[in-house]
C-alpha positions in Angstrom: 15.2 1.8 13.1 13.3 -0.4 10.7 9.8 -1.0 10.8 8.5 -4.5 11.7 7.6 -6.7 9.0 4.4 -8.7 8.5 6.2 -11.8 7.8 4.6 -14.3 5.6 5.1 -18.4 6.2 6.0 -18.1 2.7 9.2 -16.2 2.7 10.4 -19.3 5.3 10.8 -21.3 1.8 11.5 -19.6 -1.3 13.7 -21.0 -3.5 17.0 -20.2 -4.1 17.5 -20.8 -7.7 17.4 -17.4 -9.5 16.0 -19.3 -13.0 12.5 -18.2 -14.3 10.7 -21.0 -14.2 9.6 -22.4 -17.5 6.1 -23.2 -16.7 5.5 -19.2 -16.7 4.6 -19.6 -12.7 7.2 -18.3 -10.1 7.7 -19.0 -6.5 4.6 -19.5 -4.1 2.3 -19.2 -7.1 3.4 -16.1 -8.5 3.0 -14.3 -5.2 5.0 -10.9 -5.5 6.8 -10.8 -2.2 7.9 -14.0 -2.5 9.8 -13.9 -5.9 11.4 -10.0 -4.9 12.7 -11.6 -1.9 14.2 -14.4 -4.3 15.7 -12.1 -6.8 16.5 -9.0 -4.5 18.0 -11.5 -1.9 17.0 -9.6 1.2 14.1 -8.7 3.1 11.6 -5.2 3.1 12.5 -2.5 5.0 8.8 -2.6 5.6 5.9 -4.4 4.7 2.3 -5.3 4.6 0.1 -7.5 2.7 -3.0 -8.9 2.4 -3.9 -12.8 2.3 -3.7 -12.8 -1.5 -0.1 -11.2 -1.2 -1.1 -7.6 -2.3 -0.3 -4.8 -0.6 2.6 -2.4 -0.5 6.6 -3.2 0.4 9.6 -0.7 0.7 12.8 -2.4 -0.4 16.2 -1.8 -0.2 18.8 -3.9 -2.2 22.3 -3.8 -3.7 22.5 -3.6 -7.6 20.3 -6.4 -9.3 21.4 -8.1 -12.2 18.7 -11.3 -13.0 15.4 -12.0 -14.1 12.2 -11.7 -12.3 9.7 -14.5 -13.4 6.0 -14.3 -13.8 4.2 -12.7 -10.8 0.3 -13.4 -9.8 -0.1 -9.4 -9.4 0.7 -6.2 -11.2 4.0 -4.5 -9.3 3.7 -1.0 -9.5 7.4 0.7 -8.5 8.2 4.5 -6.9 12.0 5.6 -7.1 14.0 7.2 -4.2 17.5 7.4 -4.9 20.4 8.5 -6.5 20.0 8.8 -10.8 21.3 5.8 -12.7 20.6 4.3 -16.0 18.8 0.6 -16.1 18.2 -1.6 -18.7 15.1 -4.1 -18.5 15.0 -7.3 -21.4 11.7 -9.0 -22.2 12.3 -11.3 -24.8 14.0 -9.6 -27.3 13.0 -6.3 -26.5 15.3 -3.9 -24.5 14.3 -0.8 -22.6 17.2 1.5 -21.5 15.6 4.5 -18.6 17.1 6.2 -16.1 16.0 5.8 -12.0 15.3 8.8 -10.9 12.5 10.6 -8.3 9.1 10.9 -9.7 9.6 8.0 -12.3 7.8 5.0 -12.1 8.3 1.1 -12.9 5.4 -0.8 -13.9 5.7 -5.1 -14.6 1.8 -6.2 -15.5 0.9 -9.7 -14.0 2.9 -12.7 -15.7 5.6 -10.7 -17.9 9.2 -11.5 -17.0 12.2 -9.8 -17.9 15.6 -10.0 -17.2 17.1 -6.4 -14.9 20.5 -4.8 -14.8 20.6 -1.9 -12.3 23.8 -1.2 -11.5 23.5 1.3 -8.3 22.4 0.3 -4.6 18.2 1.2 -4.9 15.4 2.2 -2.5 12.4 1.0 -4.2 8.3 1.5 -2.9 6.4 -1.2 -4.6 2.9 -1.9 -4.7 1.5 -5.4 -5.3 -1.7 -4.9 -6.8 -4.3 -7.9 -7.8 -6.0 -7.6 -11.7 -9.2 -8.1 -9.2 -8.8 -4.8 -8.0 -8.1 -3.0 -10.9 -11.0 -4.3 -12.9 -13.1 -3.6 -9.4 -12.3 -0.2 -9.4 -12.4 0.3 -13.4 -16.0 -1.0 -13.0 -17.1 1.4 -9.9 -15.7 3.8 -12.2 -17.6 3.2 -15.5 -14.7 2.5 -17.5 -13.8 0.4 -20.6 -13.4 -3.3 -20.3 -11.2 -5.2 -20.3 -8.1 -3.5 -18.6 -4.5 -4.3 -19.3 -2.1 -1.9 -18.1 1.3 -0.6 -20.0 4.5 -2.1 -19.2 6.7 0.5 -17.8 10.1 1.4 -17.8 11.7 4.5 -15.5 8.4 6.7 -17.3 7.6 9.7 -15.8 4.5 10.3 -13.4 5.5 12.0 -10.3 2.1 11.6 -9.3 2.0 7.8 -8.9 5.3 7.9 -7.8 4.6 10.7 -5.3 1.5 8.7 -4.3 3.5 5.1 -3.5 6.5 6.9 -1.3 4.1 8.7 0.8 2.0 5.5 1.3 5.4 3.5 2.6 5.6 6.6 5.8 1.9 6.3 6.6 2.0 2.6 7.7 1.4 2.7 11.8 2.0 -0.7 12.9 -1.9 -0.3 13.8 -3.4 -3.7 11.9 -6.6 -2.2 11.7 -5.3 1.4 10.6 -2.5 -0.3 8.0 -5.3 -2.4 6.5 -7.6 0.3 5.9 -5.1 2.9 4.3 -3.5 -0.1 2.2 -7.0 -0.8 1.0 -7.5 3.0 0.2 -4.0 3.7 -1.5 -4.7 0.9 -3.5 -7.8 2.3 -4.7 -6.5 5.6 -5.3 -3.3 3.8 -7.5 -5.2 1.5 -8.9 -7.7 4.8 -10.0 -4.9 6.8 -11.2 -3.0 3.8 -13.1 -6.3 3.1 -15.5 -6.1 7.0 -16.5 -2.3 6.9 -17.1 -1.5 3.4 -18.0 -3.8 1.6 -19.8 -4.7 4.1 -23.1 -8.6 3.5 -21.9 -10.2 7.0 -22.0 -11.1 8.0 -18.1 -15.1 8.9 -18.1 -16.2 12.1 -16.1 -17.1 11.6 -12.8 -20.7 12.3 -12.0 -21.0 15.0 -8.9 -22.1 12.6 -6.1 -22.7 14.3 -2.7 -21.8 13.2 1.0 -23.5 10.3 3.0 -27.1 10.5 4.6 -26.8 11.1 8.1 -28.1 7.7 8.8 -25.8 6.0 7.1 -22.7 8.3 8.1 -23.5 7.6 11.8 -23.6 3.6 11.0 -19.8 4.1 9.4 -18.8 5.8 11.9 -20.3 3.3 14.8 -18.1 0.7 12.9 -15.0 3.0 13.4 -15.5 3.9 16.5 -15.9 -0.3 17.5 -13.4 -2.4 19.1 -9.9 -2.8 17.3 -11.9 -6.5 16.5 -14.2 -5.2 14.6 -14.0 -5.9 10.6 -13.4 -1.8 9.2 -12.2 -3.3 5.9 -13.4 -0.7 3.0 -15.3 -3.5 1.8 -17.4 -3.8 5.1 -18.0 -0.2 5.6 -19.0 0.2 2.4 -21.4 -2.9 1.9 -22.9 -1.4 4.5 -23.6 1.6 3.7 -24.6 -0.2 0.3 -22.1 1.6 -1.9 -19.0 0.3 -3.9 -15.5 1.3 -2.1 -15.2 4.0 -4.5 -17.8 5.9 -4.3 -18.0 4.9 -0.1 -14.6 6.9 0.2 -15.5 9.6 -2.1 -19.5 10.2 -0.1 -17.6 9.7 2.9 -14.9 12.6 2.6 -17.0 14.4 1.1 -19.2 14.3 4.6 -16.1 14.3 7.0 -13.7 15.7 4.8 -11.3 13.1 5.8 -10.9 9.4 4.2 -11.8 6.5 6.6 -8.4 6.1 7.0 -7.6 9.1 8.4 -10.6 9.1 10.4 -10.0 6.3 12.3 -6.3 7.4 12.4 -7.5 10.8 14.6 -10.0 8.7 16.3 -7.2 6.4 17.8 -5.0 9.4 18.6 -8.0 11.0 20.8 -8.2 7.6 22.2 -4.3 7.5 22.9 -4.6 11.2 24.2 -7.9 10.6 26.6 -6.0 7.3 27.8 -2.7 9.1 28.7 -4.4 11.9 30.3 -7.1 10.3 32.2 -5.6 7.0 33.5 -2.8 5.7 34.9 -2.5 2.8 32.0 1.2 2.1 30.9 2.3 3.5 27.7 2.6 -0.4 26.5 -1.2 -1.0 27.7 -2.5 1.7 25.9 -0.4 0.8 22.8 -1.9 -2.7 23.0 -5.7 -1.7 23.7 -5.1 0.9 20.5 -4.1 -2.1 18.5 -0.5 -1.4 18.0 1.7 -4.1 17.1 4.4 -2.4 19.8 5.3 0.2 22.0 7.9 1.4 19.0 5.0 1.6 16.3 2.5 3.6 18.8 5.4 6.0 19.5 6.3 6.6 16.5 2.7 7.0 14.8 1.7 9.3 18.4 5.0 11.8 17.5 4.5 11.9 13.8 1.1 13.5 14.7 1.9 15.2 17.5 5.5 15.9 17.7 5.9 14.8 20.5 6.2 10.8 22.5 3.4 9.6 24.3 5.5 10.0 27.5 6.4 13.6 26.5 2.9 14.6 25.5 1.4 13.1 29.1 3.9 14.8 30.8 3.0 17.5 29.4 -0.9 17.6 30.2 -0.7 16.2 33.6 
């Protein structure tokens, strides 16, 4: 069953015309999501974005054969399918690769080229804003500025392993899928300024764990109400770090990231909830912060192997 898809009032009204505009701006303002949905002529399989349209999309389409125009963001592509040779056109240059697992497609903000896959594809994509990348090439100490490689089919199964994982962690938790998109973005956007730009990567000074203080102020903000903000940005302001070295202190205290911090946290919840109470599966799915029943299920049974209704059988 497909997972549900944070829909966007923008996707209501994209265009149909499959023309690059000549202005150099596409659809929406250049907004990824918007101009794949144009040009691939479908919708995700899954989905979630931020405001700004970034965030990470898994797409399956029929073999594509037109131009992409100018997008506001960096689209950063991971493979899963059968092989097949492509060939991408910018201008008057032509790149000829072959799709296959562990290669990946990169198309820096406001290129355009023209594709001609011929093959059915299953495609991970990741929508990443310049903001970010120049963020985390800051926090890193690295050369400015940064302009990342066009790519076509190049080899780097780690990105590529990376970007397909990140498509089977989403929960349907809004809280939980925010939090890991803002992470795996990090860690992309990381890896993609060592092995896509040509800027040397510095060495990383050895930077220990959080203070107990502030670890138990992070983890107050976890542990709040599924209103709470538990952005990356607010857990780390407050602990008066950037977001990269906040993840890094804070694994290297809990040795989990946020993410999957809170992600345990809301399966004790789940678990105490089940066990102790005579709360509806849908209840507890709704105080968690799940958009459904479905999404709770299914993130409950990929941790436990087993459905909420199973497992509380089971311990009752």
């Amino acid at each position: 069953m497909n997972q549900p898809i944070l829909r966007d009032p923008l996707h209501e009204h994209s265009p149909a015309t499959s023309e690059v505009p000549q202005n150099g701006v596409s659809a929406a303002e250049g907004r990824p999501d918007v101009e794949m949905a144009r040009v691939l002529g479908t919708t995700p399989f899954h989905m979630t974005l931020d405001s700004s349209g970034g965030g990470i999309a898994h797409w399956k389409h029929e073999p594509l054969h037109d131009a992409v125009a100018p997008m506001a963001h960096h689209v950063i592509m991971a493979y899963n399918g059968t092989v097949q040779r492509i060939e991408r056109r910018s201008g008057k240059s032509v790149a000829i690769g072959t799709f296959r697992p562990g290669v990946v497609i990169i198309i820096p903000e406001g290129s355009s080229s023209r594709w001609d896959i011929p093959k059915p594809v299953d495609v991970v994509q990741l929508y990443l804003p310049h903001t970010t990348l120049e963020r985390v090439a800051l926090e890193a100490d690295m050369a400015m500025p940064v302009n990342l490689l066009e790519r076509t089919a190049h080899p780097d199964p780690i990105t590529s392993r990376l970007l397909l994982s990140a498509a089977d962690v989403l929960d349907g938790n809004g809280p939980l899928d925010m939090l890991f998109r803002q992470q795996i973005a990090d860690l992309l956007a990381t890896r993609l300024l060592a092995a896509h730009t040509g800027l040397p990567t510095p060495p990383q000074p050895t930077m220990g764990g959080l203070s107990p203080k502030v670890l138990l102020r992070a983890i107050d903000r976890l542990h709040s109400s599924s209103e709470t903000d538990v952005s990356l940005t607010a857990l780390a302001s407050e602990a008066g770090l950037s977001r990269f070295h906040f993840c890094r202190a804070f694994k290297e205290s809990t040795g989990l990231s946020p993410h999957a911090w809170l992600r345990q946290h809301r399966l004790e919840q789940a678990m105490n909830m089940l066990r102790d109470t005579d709360e509806s599966v849908v209840s507890v799915a709704a105080a968690l912060g799940y958009a459904s029943q479905t999404a709770f299920a299914a993130a409950f049974r990929k941790l436990t192997g087993e459905t909420p209704s199973d497992w509380r059988r089971r311990m009752r």
